[in-house]
PALUM-44480 format. One record per atom (N, C-alpha, C): x negated, y negated, z negated. Coordinates in steps of 0.02 Angstrom, whole numbers, plus 50000, padded with zeros to 5 digits. Each point is the difference from the previous one (the first is absolute). Example, Ala and Ser with C-alpha at 12.3 -4.5 7.8 and 13.67 -1.06 7.14 Angstrom:
BEGIN
493405028449610 500454994150000 499554994050000 500184994750036 499584994149997 500394994549963 
! end
This chain:
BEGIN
439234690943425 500504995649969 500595004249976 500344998049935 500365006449974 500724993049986 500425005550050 500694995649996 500514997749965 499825003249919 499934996649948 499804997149931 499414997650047 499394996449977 500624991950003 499794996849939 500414992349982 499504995650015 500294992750004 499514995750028 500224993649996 499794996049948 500314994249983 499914995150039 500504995549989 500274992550070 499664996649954 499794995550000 499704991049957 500394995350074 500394997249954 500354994150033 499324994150025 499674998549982 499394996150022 499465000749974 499675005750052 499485005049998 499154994349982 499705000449969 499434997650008 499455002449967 499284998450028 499445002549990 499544996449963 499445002349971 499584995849937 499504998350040 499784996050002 499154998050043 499814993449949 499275003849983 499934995249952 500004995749942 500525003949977 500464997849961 500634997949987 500114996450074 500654996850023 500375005050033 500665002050000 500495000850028 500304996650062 499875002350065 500235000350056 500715003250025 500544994649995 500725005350040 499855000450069 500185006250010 500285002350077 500654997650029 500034995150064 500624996350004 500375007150046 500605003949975 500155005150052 500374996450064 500195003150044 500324996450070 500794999350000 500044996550004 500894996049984 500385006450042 500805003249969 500575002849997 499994999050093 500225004650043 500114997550064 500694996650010 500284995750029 500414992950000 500715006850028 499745004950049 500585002550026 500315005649962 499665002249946 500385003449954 499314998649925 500344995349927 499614999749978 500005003049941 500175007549973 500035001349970 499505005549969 499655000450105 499185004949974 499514994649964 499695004049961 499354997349944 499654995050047 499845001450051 499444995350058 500175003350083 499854995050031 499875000550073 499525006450008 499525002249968 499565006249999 500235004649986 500395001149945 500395004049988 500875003250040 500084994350043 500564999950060 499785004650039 499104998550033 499935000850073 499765006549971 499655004549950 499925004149993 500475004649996 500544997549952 500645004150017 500375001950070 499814994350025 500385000950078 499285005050041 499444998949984 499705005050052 500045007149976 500185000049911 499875008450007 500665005250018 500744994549971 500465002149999 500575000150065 499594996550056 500534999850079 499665005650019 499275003849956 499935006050065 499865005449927 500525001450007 500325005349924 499495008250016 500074998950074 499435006749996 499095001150023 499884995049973 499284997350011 499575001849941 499515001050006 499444997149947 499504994550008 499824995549945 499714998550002 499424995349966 499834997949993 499324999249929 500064989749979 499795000449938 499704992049992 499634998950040 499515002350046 499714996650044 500134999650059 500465003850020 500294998250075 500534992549975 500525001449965 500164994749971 499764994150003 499464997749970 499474996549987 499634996950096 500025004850022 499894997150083 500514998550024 500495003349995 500724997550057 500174995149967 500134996449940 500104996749979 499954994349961 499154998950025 499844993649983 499835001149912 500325004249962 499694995949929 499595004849958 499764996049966 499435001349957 500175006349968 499485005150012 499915005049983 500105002149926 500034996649950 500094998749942 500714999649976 500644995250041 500444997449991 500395008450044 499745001450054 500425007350031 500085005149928 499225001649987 499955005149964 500354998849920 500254993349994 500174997949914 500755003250020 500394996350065 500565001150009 500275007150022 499455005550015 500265006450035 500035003949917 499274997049948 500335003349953 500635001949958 500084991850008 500824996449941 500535005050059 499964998950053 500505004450042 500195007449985 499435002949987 499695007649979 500325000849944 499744997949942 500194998849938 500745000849992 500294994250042 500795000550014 500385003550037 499885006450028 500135006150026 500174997550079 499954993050014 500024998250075 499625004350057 499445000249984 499545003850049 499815005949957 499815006050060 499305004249959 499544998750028 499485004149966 499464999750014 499635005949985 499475001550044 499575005849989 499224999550015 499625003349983 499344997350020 499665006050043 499564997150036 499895005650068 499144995249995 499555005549981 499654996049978 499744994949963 499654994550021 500024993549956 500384997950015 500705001350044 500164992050014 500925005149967 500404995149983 500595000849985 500544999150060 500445004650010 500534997250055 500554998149987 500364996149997 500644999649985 500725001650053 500534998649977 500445000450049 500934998849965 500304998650019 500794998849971 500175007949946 500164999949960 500565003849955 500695000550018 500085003450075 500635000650003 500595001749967 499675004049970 500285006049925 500334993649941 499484996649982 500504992849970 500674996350005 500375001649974 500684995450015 500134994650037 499434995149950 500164993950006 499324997050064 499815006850041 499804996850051 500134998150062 500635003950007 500184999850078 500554993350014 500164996549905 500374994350044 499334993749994 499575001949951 499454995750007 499584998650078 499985006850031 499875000050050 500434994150049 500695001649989 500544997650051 499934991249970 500024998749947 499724994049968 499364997450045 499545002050025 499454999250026 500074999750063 500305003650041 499945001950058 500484992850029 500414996349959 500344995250004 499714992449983 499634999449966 499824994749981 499034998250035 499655005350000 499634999450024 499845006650057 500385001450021 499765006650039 499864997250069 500404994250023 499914997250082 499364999450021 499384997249950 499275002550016 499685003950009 500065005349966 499935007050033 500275002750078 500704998549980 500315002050061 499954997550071 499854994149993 499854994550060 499525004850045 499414999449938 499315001750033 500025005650006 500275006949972 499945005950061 500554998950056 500284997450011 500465001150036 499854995950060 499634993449981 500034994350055 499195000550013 499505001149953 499094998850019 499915005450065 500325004650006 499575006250048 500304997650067 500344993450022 500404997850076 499484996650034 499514997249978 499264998250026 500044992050014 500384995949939 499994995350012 499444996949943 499574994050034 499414997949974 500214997749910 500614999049979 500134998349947 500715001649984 500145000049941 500805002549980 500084994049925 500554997849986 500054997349959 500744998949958 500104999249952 500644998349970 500044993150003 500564997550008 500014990249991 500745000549973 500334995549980 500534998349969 500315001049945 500445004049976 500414998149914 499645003749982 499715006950015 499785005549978 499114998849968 499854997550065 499374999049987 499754993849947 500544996849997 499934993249936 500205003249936 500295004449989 500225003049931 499355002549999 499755008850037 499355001749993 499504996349974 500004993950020 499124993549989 500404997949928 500495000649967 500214997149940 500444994850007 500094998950068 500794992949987 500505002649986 500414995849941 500495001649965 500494997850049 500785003350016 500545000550030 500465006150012 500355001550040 500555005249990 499615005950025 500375005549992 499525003750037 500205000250077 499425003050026 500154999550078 500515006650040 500414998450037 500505003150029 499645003350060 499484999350052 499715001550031 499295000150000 499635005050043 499144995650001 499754999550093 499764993549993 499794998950072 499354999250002 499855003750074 499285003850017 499694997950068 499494996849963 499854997250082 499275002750025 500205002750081 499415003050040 499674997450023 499214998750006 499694995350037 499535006150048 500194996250081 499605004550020 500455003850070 499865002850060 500045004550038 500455006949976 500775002149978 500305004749978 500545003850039 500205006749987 500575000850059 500414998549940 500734994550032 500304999749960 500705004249965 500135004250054 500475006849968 499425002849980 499395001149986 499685004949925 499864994349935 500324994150003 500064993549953 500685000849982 500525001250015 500604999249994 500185008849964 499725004250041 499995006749958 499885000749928 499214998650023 499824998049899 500434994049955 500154996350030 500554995349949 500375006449976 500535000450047 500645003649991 499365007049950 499705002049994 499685005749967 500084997149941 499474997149989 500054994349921 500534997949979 500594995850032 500494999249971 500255005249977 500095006950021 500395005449970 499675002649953 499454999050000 499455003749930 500294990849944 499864995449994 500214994649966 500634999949961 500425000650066 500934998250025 499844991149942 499554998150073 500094992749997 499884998350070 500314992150018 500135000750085 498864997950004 499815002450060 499414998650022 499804997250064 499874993649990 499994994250063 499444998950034 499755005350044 499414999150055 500024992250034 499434997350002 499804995750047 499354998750034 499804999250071 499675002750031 499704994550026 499285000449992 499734990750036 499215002650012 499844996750061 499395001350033 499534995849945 499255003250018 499454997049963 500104993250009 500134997150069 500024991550015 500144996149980 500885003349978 500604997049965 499524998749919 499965006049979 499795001249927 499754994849959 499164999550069 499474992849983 500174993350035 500585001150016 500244992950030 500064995449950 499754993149971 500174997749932 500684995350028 500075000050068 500614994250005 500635004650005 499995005649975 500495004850005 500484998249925 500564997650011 500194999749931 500145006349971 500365004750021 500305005949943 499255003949996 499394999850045 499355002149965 499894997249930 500004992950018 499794996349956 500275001149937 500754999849994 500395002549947 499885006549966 499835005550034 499855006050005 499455000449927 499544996050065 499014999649934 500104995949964 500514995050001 499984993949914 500295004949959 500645005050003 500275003449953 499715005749970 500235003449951 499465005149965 500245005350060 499525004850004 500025005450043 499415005349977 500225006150029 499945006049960 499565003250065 499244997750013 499775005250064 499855006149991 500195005250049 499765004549997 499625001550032 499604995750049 499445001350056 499885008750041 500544997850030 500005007950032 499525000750038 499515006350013 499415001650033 500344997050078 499394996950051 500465000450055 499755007050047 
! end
């Protein structure tokens, strides 16, 4: 891939079958900052650019993150193209990684690391404490799923499961300083969790929420 190689956008991309023309519906602006192209294009930004000294390919991409292998590799190009990432090829497969060297990446980064970085950050910080599940619930996690409102001032994290809770309270206070947004641990046994007469459970699973299913 040659980094500057051009690569045209179509505002509403579509394909011929048949004769007929098929649009591709792309995935709606994310609610907590909407000024990236798509939600795919957010979470890709946020996985390549919170770990500035990584490599790594459309297809790891493509596994950690749920989307279509097609939609990674359209978006790592337009990124490429736009001096956001490089890229190099090591074999068949291409690697990418942040353009630190770019200007306009390190507040893009800080742009990111703010609006969607708490998902990332949650989950290294909070999945390796050995609790059966990890999750986002509240303002944070309703902007993420697309509800429109302010943005969120905090994000609250709830543990399900057997945890020590000074290595719960450590990793908050860790995350909040990588964020510098406040980070609200809360801690509830499997019982509590599947209790359905539990109201703030209940509240918990009716509202949008962001799992990260931490290994237990």
């Amino acid at each position: 891939m040659r980094e500057n190689e051009e690569y045209s956008v179509v505002s509403q991309p579509s394909l011929r079958i048949n004769r007929c023309y098929h649009r591709f519906m792309r995935s709606d602006a994310p609610a907590l900052f909407p000024v990236f192209r798509s939600q795919a294009q957010a979470r890709i930004l946020a996985a390549v650019l919170l770990r500035p000294d990584a490599e790594t390919s459309p297809a790891d991409l493509h596994r950690r993150l749920g989307l279509p292998l097609t939609t990674v590799a359209d978006e790592v190009r337009r990124l490429v193209a736009a001096g956001i990432f490089l890229s190099r090829s090591v074999g068949r497969s291409n690697l990418v990684r942040a353009n630190t060297d770019q200007p306009t990446v390190t507040p893009l980064t800080q742009l990111v690391m703010l609006t969607l970085g708490p998902r990332d950050v949650i989950e290294e910080e909070f999945s390796v404490l050995g609790a059966s599940r990890v999750l986002i619930f509240g303002s944070w996690a309703a902007r993420y799923q697309g509800e429109p409102g302010k943005p969120p001032n905090d994000v609250d994290v709830l543990l399900v499961g057997k945890v020590d809770r000074d290595a719960v309270y450590a990793a908050a206070e860790r995350a909040q300083e990588r964020l510098t947004l406040a980070v609200n641990p809360v801690i509830v046994s499997e019982r509590r969790w599947n209790d359905p007469t539990d109201p703030l459970m209940s509240q918990i699973r009716a509202a949008p929420i962001v799992d990260l299913r931490a290994p237990s």
